[in-house]
Structures are given as structure tokens and as C-alpha cells.
C-alpha positions in Angstrom: 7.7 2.8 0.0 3.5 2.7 -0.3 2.4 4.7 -2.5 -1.5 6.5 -1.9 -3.4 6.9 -4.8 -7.3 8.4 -5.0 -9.4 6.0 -7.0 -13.1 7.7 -8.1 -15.2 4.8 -9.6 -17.4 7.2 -11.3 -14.4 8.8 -13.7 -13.1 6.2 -15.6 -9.6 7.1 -15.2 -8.0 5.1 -12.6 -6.4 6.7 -9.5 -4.8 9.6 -8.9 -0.9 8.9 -7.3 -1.3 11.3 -4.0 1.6 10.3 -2.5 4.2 8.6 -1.9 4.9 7.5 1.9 7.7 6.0 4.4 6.2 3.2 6.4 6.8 5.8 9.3 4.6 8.3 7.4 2.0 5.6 5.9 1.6 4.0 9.6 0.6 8.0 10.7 -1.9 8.3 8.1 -3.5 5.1 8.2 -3.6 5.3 11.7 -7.1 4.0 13.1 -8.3 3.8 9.5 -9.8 0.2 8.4 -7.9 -1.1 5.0 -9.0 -4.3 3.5 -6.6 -6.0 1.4 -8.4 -5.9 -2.5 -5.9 -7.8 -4.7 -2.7 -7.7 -6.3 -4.0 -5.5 -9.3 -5.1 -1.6 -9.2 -8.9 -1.6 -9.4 -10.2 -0.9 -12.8 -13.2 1.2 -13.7 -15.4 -1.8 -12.9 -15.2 -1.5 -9.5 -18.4 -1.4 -8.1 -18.3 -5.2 -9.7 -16.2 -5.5 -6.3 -18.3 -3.2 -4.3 -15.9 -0.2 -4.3 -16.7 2.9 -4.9 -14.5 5.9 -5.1 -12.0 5.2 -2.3 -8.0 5.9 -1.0 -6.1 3.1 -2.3 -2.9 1.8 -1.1 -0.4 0.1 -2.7 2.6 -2.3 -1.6 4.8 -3.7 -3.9 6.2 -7.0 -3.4 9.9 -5.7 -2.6 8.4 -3.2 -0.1 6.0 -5.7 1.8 6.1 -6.0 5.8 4.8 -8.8 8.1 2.1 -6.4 8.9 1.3 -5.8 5.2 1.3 -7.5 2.6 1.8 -6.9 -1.2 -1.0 -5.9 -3.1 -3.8 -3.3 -3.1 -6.0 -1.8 -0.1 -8.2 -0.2 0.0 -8.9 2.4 3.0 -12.2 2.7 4.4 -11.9 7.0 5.0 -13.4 9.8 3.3 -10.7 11.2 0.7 -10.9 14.9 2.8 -9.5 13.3 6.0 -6.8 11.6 4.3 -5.4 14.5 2.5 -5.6 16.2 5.5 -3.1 14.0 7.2 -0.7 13.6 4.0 -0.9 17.7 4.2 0.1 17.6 8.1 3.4 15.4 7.3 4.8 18.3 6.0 4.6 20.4 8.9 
């Protein structure tokens, strides 16, 4: 299962884990959002050495990966606001 963290660049202290998804529920979310495969390791606080700055972060472990994605990091290209907002409508 993916599992959504929310990375701030600015803080030093990783991500937060926000949740944890079905592919079901991580396809809803996600959908129409641009993600960009990052690596195979959680960006560290050095991330605007890659360009990122605070972001929603995927990831996929290796046991969990899918022809349509593959293992590693991603990270989504949506304001934090809007993606909470659809984790918070799963649970309707």
C-alpha cells in the first residue's frame, strides 16, 4: 500500500506520514495530479539541491510496485490543501 507523506523543505524534519492508501484510494487522490518519479530514497532536507521544495510525496515500496508505478519516491506536483482535501473525502 503507498503510503503519502508531506515533505516541507524549509523544516528540517523530513515528511510527515499522512496516509496510508489502497491503490484504489491512491489512484482517486492522485487523480489528474502530475507525479514525477524522484528516487528510491525519501528526500532529505537538501532538497532544493533537487529542486523540490515542500511537496506531497509518495512512496512505493518494491513489494507494492504496479506496472503503472514503480518503486521509489514521487513526488506530486499539488498544493498540500487540495490533497488533504481528497484524503479527508475517502472517508466519507
Amino acid at each position: 500500500m503507498p503510503s503519502l507523506y508531506f515533505s516541507d523543505a524549509g523544516n528540517h524534519c523530513g515528511g510527515m506520514l499522512r496516509a496510508v492508501l489502497s491503490w484504489e484510494d491512491c489512484e482517486s487522490v492522485l487523480a489528474d495530479q502530475l507525479t514525477i518519479l524522484i528516487g528510491n530514497e525519501f528526500p532529505k532536507s537538501s532538497t532544493e539541491d533537487k529542486g523540490l521544495t515542500g511537496a506531497p510525496i509518495l512512496c512505493v515500496l518494491p513489494g507494492e510496485a504496479t506496472q503503472s508505478w514503480r518503486a521509489g519516491f514521487y513526488q506530486v506536483h499539488a498544493d498540500f490543501a487540495e490533497i488533504d482535501d481528497r484524503v479527508r473525502r475517502l472517508a466519507d
